[in-house]
N, CA, C and O atoms as a GROMACS GRO file, in nm:
protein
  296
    1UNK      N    1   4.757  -0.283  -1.024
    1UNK     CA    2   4.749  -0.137  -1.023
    1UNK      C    3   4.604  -0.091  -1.014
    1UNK      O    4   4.563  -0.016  -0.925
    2UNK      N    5   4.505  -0.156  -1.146
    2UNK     CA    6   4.380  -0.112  -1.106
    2UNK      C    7   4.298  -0.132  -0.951
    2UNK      O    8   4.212  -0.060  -0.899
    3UNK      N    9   4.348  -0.233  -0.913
    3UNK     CA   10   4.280  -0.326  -0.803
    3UNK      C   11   4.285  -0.209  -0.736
    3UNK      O   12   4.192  -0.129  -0.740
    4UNK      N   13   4.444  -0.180  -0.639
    4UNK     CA   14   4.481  -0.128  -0.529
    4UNK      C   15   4.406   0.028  -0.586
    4UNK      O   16   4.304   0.051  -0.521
    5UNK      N   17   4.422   0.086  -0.642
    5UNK     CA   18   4.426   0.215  -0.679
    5UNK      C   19   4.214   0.196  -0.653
    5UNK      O   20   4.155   0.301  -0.629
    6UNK      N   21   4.147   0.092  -0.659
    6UNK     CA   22   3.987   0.108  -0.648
    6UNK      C   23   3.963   0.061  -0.543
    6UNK      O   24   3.850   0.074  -0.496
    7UNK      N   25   4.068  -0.010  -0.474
    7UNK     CA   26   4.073  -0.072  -0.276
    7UNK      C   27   4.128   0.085  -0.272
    7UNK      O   28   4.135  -0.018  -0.206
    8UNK      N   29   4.175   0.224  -0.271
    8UNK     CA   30   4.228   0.327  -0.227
    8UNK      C   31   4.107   0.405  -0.211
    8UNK      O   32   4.078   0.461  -0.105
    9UNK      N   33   4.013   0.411  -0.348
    9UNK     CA   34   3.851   0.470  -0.351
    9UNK      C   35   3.755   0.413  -0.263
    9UNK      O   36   3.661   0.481  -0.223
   10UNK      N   37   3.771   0.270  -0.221
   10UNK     CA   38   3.669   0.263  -0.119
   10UNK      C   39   3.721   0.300   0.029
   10UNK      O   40   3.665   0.371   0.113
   11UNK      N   41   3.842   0.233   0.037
   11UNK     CA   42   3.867   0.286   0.162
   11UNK      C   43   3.891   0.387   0.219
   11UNK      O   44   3.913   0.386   0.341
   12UNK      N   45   3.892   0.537   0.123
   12UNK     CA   46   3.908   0.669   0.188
   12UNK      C   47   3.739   0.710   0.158
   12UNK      O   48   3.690   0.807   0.217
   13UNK      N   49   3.658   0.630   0.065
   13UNK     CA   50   3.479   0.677   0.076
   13UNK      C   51   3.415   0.590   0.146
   13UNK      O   52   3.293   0.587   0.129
   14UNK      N   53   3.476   0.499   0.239
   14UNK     CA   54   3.390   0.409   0.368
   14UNK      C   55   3.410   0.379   0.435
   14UNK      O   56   3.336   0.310   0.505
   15UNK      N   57   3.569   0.420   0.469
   15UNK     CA   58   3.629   0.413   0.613
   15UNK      C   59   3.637   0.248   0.620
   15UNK      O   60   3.594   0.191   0.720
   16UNK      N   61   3.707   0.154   0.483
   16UNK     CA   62   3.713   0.015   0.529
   16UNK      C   63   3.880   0.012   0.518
   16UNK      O   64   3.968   0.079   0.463
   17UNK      N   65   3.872  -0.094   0.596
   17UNK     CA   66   4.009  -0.158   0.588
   17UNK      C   67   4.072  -0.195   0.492
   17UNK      O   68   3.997  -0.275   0.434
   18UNK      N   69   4.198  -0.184   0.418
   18UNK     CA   70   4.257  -0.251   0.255
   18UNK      C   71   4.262  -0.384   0.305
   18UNK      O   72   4.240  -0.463   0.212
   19UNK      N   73   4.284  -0.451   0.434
   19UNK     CA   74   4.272  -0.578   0.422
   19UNK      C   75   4.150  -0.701   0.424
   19UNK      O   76   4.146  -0.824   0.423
   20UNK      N   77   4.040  -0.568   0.430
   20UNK     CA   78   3.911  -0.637   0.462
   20UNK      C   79   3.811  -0.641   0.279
   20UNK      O   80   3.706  -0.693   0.241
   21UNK      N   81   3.922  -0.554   0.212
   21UNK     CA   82   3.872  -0.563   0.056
   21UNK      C   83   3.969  -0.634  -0.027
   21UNK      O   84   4.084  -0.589  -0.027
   22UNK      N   85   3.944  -0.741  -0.101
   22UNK     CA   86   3.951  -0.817  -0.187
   22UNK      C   87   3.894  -0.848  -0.315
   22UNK      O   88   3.774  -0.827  -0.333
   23UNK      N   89   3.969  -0.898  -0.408
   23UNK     CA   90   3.879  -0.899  -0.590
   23UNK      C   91   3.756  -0.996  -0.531
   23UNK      O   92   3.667  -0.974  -0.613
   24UNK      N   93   3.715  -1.068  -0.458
   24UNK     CA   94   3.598  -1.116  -0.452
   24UNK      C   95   3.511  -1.051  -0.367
   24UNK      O   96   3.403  -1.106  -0.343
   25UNK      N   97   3.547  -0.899  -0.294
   25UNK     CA   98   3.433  -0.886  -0.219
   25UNK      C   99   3.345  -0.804  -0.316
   25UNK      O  100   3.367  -0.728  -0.410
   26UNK      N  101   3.200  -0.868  -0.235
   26UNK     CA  102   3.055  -0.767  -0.282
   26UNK      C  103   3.071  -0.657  -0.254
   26UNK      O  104   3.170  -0.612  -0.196
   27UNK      N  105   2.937  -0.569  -0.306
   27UNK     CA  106   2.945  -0.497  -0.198
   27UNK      C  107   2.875  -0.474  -0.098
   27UNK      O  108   2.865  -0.372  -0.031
   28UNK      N  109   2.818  -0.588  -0.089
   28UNK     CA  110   2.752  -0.613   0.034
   28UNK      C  111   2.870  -0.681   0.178
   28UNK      O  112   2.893  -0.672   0.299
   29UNK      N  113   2.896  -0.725   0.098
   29UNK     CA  114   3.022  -0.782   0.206
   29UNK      C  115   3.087  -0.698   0.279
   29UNK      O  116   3.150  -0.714   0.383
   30UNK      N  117   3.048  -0.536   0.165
   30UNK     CA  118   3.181  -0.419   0.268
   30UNK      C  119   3.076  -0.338   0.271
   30UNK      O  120   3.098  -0.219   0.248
   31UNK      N  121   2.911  -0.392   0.306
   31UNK     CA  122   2.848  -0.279   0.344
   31UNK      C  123   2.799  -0.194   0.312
   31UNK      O  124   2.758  -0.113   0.394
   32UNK      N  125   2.781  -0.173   0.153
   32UNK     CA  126   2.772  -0.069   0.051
   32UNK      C  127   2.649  -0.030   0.008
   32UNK      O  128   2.617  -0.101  -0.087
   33UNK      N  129   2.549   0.065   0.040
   33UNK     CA  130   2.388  -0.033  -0.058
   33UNK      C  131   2.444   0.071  -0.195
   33UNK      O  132   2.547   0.131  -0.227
   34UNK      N  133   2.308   0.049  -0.245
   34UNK     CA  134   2.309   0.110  -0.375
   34UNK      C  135   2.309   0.268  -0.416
   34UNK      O  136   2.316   0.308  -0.532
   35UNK      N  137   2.299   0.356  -0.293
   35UNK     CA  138   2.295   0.481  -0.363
   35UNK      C  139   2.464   0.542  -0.359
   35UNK      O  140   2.516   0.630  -0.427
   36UNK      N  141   2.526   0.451  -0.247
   36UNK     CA  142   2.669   0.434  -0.193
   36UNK      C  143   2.757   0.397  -0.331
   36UNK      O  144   2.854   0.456  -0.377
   37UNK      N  145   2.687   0.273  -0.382
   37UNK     CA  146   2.760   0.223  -0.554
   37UNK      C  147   2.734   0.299  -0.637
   37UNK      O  148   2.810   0.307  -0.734
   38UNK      N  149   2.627   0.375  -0.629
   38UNK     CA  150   2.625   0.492  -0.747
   38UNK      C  151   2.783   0.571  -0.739
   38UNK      O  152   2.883   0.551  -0.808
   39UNK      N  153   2.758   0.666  -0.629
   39UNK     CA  154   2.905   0.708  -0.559
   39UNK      C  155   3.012   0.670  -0.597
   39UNK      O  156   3.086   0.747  -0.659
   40UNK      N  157   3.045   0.549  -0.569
   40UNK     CA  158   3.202   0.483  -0.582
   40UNK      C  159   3.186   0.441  -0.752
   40UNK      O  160   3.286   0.400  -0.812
   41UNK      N  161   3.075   0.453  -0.809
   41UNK     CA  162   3.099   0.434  -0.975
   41UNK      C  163   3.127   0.551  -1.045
   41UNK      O  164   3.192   0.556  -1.149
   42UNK      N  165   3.071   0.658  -0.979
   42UNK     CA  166   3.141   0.788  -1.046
   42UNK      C  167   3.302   0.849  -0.998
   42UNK      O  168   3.382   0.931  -1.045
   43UNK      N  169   3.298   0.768  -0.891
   43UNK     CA  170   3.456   0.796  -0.852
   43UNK      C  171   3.546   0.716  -0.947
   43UNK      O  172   3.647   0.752  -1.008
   44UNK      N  173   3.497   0.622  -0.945
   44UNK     CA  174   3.583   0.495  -1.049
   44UNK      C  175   3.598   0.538  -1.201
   44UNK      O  176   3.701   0.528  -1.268
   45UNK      N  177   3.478   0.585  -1.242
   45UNK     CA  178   3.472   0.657  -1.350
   45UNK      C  179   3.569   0.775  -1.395
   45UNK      O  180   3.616   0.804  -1.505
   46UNK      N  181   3.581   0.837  -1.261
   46UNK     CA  182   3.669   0.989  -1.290
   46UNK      C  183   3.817   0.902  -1.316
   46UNK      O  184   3.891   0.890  -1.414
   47UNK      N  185   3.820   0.849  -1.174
   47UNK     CA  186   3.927   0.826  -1.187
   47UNK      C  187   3.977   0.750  -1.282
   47UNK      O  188   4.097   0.775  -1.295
   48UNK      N  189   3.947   0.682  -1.343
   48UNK     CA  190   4.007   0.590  -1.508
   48UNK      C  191   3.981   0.658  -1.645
   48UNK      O  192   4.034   0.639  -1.755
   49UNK      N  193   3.880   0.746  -1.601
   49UNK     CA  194   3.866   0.846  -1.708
   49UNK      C  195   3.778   0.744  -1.840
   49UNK      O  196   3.799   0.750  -1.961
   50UNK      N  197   3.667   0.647  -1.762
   50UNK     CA  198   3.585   0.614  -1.846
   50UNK      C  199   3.451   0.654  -1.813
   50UNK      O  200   3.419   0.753  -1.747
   51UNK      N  201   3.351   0.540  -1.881
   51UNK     CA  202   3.215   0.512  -1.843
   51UNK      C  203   3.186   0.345  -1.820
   51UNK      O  204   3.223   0.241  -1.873
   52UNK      N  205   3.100   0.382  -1.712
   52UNK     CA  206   3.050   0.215  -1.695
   52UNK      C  207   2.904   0.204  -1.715
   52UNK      O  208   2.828   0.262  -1.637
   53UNK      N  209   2.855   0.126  -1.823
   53UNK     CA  210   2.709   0.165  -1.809
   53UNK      C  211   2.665   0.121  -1.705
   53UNK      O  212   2.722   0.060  -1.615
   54UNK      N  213   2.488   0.176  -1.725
   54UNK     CA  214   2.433   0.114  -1.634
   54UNK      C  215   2.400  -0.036  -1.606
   54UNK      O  216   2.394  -0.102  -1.503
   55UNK      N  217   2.374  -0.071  -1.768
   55UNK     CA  218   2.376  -0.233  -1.718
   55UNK      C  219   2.473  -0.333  -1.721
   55UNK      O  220   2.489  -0.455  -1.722
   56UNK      N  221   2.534  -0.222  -1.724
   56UNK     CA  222   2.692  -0.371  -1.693
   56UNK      C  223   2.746  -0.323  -1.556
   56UNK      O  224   2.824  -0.395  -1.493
   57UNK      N  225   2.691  -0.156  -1.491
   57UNK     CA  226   2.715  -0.226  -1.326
   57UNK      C  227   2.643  -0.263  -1.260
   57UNK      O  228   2.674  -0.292  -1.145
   58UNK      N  229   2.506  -0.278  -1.310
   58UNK     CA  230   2.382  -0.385  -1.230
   58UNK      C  231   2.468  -0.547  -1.269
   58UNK      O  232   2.443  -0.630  -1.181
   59UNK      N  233   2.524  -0.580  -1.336
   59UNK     CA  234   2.588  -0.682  -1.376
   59UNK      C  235   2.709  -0.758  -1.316
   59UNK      O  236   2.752  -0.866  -1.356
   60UNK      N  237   2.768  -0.667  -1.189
   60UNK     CA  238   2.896  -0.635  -1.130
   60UNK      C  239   2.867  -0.746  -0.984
   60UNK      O  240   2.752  -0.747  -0.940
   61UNK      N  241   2.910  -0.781  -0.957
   61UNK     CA  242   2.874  -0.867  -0.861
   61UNK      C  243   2.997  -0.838  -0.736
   61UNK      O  244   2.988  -0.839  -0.613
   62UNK      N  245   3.120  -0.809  -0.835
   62UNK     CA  246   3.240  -0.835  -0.717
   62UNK      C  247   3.340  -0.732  -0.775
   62UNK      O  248   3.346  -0.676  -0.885
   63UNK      N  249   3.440  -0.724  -0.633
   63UNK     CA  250   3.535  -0.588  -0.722
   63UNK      C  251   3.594  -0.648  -0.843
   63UNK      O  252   3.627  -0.586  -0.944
   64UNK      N  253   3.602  -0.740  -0.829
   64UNK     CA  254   3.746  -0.837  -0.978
   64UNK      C  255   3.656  -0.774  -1.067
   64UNK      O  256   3.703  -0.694  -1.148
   65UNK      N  257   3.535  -0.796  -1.064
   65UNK     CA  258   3.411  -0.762  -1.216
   65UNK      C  259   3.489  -0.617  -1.256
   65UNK      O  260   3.553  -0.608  -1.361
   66UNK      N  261   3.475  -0.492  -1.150
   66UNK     CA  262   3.488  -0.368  -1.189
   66UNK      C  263   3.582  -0.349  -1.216
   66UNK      O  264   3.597  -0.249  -1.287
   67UNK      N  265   3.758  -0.464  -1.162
   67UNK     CA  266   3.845  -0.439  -1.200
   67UNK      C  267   3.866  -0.467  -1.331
   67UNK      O  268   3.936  -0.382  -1.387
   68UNK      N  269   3.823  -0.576  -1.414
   68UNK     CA  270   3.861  -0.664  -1.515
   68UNK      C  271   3.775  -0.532  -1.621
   68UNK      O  272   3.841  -0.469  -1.704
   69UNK      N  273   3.624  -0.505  -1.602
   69UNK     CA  274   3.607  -0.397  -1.690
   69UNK      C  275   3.671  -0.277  -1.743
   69UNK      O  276   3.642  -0.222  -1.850
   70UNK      N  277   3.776  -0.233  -1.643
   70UNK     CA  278   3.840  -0.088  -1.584
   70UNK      C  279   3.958  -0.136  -1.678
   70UNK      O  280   4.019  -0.072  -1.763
   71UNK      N  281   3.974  -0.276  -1.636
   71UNK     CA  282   4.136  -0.299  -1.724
   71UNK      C  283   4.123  -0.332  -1.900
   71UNK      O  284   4.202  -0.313  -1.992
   72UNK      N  285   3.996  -0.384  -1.897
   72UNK     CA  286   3.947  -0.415  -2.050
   72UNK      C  287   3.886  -0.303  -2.149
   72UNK      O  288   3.851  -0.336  -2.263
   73UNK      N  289   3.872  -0.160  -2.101
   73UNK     CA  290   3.771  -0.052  -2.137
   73UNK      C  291   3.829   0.034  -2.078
   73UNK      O  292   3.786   0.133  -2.139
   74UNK      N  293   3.898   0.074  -2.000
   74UNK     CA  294   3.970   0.246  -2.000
   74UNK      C  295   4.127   0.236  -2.081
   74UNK      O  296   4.196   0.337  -2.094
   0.00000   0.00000   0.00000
């Protein structure tokens, strides 16, 4: 549920494919730099209705990371 529902946030804020995102992609892999991850962390944020700090999403390497936080903390 978390996964698909944060593959739904990137792919309507980057125009990617759901089959081209996976729990192991970067986000370099889908193209993303960093002012782009700011972005999709406040979307992620609204949408779960948490907070992610800052140094645990400098810490984030892959979506599984943001999923497993999202599922462990909202």
């Amino acid at each position: 549920m978390v996964f698909e529902r944060i593959r739904e946030i990137v792919c309507d804020q980057f125009d990617i494919k759901e089959e081209d995102i996976t729990m192991e992609s970067t986000l370099d892999d889908l193209d993303i730099d960093s002012i782009d991850a700011v972005d999709l962390a406040m979307d992620i944020e609204e949408e779960f209705d948490t907070e992610i700090p800052d140094e645990v999403l400098e810490n984030m390497k892959t979506l599984g990371d943001v999923v497993r936080f999202i599922e462990d903390n909202a």
